[in-house]
C-alpha positions in Angstrom: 111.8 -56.6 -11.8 115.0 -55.5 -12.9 117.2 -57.6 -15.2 119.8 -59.1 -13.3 121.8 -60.5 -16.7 123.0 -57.1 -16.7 125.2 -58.1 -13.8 128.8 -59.6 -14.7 131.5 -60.8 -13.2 135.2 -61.1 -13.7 139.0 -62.2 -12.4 140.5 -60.6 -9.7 143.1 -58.7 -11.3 145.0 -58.1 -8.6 145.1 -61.3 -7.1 143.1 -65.1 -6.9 138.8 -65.2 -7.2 136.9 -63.1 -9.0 135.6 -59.2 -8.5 131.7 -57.9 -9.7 133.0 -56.7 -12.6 129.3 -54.4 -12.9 126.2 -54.2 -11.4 123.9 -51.3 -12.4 121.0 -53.2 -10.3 119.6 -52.5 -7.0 120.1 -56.1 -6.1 122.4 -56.8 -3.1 125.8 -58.9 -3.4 125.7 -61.4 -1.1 128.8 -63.3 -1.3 131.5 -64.8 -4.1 133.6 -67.5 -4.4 136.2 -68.9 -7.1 133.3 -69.5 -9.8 130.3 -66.8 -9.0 129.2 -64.4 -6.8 125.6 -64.4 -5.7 123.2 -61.4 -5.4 119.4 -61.4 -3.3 116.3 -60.8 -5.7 114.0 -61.1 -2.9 113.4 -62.1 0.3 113.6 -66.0 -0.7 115.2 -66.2 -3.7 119.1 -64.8 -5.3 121.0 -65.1 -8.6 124.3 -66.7 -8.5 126.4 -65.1 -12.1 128.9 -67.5 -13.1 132.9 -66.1 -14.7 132.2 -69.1 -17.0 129.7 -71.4 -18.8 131.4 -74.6 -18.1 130.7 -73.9 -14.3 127.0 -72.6 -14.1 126.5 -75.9 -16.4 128.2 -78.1 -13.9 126.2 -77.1 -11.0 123.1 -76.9 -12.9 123.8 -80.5 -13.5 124.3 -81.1 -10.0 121.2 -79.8 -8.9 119.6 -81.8 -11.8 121.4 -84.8 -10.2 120.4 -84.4 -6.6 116.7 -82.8 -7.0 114.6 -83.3 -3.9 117.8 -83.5 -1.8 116.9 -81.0 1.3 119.8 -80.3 1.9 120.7 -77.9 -0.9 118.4 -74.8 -2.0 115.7 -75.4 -4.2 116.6 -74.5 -8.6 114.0 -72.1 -9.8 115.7 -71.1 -13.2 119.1 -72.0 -14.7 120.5 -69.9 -17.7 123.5 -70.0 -19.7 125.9 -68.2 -16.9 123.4 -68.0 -13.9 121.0 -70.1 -11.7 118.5 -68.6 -10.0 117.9 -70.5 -6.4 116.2 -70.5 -3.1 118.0 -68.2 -1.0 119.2 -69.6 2.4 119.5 -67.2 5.0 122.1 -68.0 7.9 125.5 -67.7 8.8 128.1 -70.3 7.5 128.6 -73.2 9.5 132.3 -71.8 9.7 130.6 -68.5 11.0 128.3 -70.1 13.4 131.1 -72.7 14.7 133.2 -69.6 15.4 130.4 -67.6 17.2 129.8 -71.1 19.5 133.5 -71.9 19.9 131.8 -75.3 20.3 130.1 -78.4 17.6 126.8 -79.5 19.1 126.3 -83.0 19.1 123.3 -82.2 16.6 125.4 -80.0 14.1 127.7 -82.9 14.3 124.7 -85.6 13.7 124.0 -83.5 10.1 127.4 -83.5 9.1 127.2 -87.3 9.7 124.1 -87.8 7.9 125.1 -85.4 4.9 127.9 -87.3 4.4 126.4 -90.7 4.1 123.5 -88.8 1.9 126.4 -87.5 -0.2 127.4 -91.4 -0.8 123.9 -92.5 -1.8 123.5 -89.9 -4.4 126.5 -89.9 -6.1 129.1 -87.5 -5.2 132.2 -88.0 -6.4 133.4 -86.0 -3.8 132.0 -86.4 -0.1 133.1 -83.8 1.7 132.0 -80.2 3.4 133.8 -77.2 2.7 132.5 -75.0 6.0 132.1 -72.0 4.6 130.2 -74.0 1.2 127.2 -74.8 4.1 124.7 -72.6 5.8 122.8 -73.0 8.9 119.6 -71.7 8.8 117.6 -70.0 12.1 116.3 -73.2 13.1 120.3 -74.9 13.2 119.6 -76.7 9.9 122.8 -77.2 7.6 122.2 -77.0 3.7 124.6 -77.3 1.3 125.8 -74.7 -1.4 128.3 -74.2 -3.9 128.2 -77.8 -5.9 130.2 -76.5 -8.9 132.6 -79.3 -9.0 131.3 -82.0 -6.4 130.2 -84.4 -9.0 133.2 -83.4 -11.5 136.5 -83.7 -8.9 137.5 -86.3 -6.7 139.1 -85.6 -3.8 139.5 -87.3 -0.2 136.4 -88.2 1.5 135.9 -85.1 4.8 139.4 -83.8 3.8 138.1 -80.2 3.6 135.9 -81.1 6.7 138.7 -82.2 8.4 140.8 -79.7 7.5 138.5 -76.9 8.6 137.4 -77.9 11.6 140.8 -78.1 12.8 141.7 -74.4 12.4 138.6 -73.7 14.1 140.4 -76.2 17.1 137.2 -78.8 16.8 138.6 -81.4 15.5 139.0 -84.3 18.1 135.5 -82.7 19.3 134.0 -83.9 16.7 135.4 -87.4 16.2 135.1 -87.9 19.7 131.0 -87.2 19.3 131.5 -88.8 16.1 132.2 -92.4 18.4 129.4 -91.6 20.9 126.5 -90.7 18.2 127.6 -93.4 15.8 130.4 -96.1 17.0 129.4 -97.6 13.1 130.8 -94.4 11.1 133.0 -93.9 13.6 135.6 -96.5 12.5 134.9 -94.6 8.7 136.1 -91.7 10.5 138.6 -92.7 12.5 140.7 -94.4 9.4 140.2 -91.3 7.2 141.3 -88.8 10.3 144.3 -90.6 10.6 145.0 -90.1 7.1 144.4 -87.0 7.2 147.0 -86.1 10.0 149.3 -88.5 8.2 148.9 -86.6 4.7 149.7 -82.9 7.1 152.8 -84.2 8.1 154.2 -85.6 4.8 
């Protein structure tokens, strides 16, 4: 197998996120985001290379946190700028709501349930960035990218919220958010209104 701390990342110099900075592997990129970019070892696991310590620590501690949660990919090996993890293969749910145009009831059942699951374990910040979530071939949501979830605080479905509105599913899913579960859907309610409130300020 061929030694993937060879790979290294860096800052975009020409704008915001980062670039690979060099790969001399034969191990596919997979995808990046402000702190890593991830590469496929095999056919069920990938390396993510952190830009920095500080954050391949803070989501090893997450993991460390929440292990046994389903809903995020299984930690096989954690080094001092890298974790090695279960690789989930699936499109975003941002890239699978835009290919339905439409929220299931059931996709919006798991973003219900991930939310309250977020609350029991901790999370200092309960919320689901769309394109942070994969849905796997059997419409299963997990949960990726938990750099700074136990680290920031931020308001509670804000980036939910937020993306599901430019994807024009929104009221969609607070309106199956009040038939699935009238209980939440007061929770939901309050913080969509403050939400739209926030926008307009």
């Amino acid at each position: 197998m061929e030694d993937f701390s060879m790979i290294s990342v860096m800052k975009n110099p020409k704008g915001k996120g980062l670039v690979v900075e060099n790969n001399p592997t034969d191990y596919n990129f997979i995808s990046k985001g402000c702190h890593g970019a991830v590469f496929k070892l095999s056919a069920d696991r990938c390396v993510k290379i952190f830009l920095k310590n500080k954050s391949a620590a803070q989501e090893a501690d997450a993991y460390t946190r929440i292990k046994g949660w389903t809903r995020c990919p299984k930690i096989y090996e954690v080094g001092p700028n890298y974790i090695v993890m279960e690789y989930i293969e699936g499109l975003t749910l941002e890239e699978y709501l835009k290919t339905k145009n439409y929220i299931s009831e059931s996709i919006t059942k798991q973003i219900l349930l991930i939310l309250q699951e977020m609350k029991k374990l901790g999370f200092s910040r309960i919320d689901i960035r769309l394109h942070n979530a994969m849905v796997t071939k059997d419409d299963t949501i997990k949960v990726i990218d938990l750099v700074s979830e136990f680290h920031k605080k931020g308001s509670m479905a804000k980036r939910l919220f937020r993306g599901l509105e430019v994807l024009g599913l929104l009221d969609l899913f607070i309106a199956q958010v009040k038939e699935i579960d009238f209980k939440s859907y007061s929770e939901i309610k309050s913080l969509h209104e403050e939400f739209l409130n926030n926008r307009l300020l």
